[in-house]
Each structure stands twice: as structure tokens, then as C-alpha cells.
N, C-alpha and C positions, 0 to 999 in steps of 0.2 A: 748181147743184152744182159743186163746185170739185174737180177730179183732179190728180195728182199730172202730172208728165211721163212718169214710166213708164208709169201708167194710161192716160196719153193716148194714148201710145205703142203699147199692146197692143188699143186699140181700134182706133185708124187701122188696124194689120196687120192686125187681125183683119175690120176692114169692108171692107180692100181686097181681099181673096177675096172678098167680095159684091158688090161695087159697080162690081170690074173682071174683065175678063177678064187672069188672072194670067201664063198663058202668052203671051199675047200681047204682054203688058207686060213681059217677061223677052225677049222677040224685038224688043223696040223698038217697038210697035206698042202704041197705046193703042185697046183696046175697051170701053165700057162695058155693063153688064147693067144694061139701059136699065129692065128691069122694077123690080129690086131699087133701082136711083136714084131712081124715081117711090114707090116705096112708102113710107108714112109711118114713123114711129119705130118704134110698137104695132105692125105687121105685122113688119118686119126683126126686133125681137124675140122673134116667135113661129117666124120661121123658122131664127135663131138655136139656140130653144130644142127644136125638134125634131131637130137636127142632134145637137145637143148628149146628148138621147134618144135618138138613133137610134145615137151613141159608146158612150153606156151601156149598152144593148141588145145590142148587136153587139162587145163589145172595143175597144180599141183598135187598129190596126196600132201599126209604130213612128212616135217621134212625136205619139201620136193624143194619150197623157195631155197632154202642153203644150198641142196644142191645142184639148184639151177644158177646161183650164184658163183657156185665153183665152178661149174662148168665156165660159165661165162671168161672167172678168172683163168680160165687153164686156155682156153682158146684164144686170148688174147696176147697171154706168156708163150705158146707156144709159136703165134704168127710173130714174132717178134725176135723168137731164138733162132739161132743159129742151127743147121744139122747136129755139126758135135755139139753143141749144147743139148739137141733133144736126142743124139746118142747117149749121151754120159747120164743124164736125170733117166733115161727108159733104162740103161743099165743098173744105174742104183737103184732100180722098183726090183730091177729081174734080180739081184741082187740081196735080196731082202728074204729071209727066210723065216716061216712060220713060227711064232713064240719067240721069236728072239727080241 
């Protein structure tokens, strides 16, 4: 599957709240959510898609519509990639180092 750069773009942000711990990464400090890095494509996108249920459900706060939108977009880009596709994009997140 071929994406755009913005698409690529709205998945990395959006898989780096999965894949990191965000706060920690905002403090200089890289943690990864060791569980969500092991998990294969099919699962990250089930747990995507229940979040994403759980926005629709419940409202938005503020905010929330964007990123119920990214969600949406990232769940889509990723039933659509290929494994090494969603190897190489969860590399470039794991890859990604605080302040840089």
C-alpha cells in the first residue's frame, strides 16, 4: 500500500501514543509499551478500533474529534499495509528519540 506523507504522518503520531509512553517522551525520557511493540498488526488494530468505540460511545472531550479522526485514519492505513510495512513505520516510531 502506498500513503501519502500526511497519512504516514498521522499514523506514526497516532501509533506513538501506543507504542510510547508519551509523557515520558515529552520529559526526555523514552519508555516503550513493551506489550503494544510485541503485538502484531491485527491486534494494535483491534485495540485501536475499540478506543476509537469507546470516543463514539462516550463523546468526545476537547480534541477528541481529531483524534478520533486519526484513529479512524490509522486503522484504515494499517488494514491496508502490508506486515513489513507496519514493521518498518513501528520501527521509525521505536526509532524516534526524545527532543530530537
Amino acid at each position: 500500500m502506498t500513503i501519502t506523507k500526511e497519512q504516514g504522518t498521522t499514523v506514526e503520531m497516532t501509533l506513538m501514543d501506543y507504542l510510547l509512553d508519551m509523557e515520558d517522551f515529552i520529559q526526555g525520557k523514552k519508555t516503550l509499551n513493551v506489550m503494544n511493540v510485541r503485538r502484531p498488526k491485527a491486534a494494535l488494530v483491534k485495540i485501536l478500533q475499540a478506543d476509537l468505540d469507546d470516543f463514539k460511545q462516550n463523546g468526545f472531550e476537547d480534541g477528541g474529534e481529531d483524534f478520533a479522526e486519526n484513529l479512524t485514519q490509522t486503522i484504515t492505513a494499517l488494514e491496508n499495509m502490508t506486515d513489513a510495512e507496519y514493521t518498518k513505520i513501528k520501527q521509525n516510531i521505536l526509532d524516534f528519540e526524545p527532543g530530537a
